[in-house]
C-alpha positions, -999 to 999 in steps of 0.1 A, spaced: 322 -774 466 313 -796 438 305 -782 407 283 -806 377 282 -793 344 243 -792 323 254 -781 290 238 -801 263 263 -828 251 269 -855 226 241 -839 199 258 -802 198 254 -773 219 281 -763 245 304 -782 261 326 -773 299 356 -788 301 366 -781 339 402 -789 348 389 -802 385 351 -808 396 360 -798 434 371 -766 449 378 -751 483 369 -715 498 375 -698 530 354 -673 540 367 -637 531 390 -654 505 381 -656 465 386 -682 443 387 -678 404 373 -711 388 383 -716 352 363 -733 324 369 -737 289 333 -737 268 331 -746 232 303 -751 210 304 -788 196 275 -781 172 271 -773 136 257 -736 140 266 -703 158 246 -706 193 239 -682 220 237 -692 256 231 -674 292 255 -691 318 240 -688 349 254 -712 384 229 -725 408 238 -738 448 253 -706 459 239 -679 469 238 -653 439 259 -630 459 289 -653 460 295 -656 421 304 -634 396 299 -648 364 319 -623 338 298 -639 306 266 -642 315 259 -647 272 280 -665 256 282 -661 220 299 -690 198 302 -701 161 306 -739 154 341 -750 168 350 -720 183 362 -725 217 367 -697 247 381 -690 279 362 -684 307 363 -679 345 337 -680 376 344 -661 407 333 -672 439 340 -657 478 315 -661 504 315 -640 532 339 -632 557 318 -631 584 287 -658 585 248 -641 586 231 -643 613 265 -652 633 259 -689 622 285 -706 602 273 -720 566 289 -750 557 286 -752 516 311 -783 514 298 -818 500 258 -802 506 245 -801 475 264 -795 440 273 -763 423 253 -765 388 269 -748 360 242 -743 335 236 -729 299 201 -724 282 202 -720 245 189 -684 232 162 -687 206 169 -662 175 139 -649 158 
């Protein structure tokens, strides 16, 4: 799988630094994707992570809000298994189809 990162860059906001952009997943097997975020801007932000390109019961996302002050920086992970056993008794192949989107919209205070 590919994964692209839409975090808002270069004008503040949250930033994914990804230490490779390709993974690989049997099915039945897990894979634990790491992902350091940090928040390049100049005030405290809050932002839901959510992934797009997989089904929904694939990943586990354990911060679905993210919470970050200006410069702060934290560790996170994304878990992903598909399936042991294809639906339908087809095979899905995820590989090269379409990217995995890694995505954070900002959380309005007030």
């Amino acid at each position: 799988m590919n994964i692209q990162d839409h975090s808002p860059t270069g004008q503040g906001g949250f930033a994914v630094h990804l230490t490779s952009l390709e993974f690989t997943v049997a099915p039945g097997e897990g894979i634990s994707i790491p992902k350091l975020v940090y928040n390049q801007g100049g005030e405290e932000e809050m932002s839901t992570v959510s992934i797009q390109g997989l089904p929904s019961s694939w990943v586990s996302v354990p911060l679905p809000l993210i919470h970050l002050t200006p410069g702060e920086q934290r560790e996170m992970a994304l878990a992903v298994q598909p399936p042991a056993f294809p639906v339908g008794g087809r095979t899905r192949r995820m590989a090269s189809q379409k990217p995995v989107l890694i995505q954070f919209r900002r959380c309005l205070y007030g």
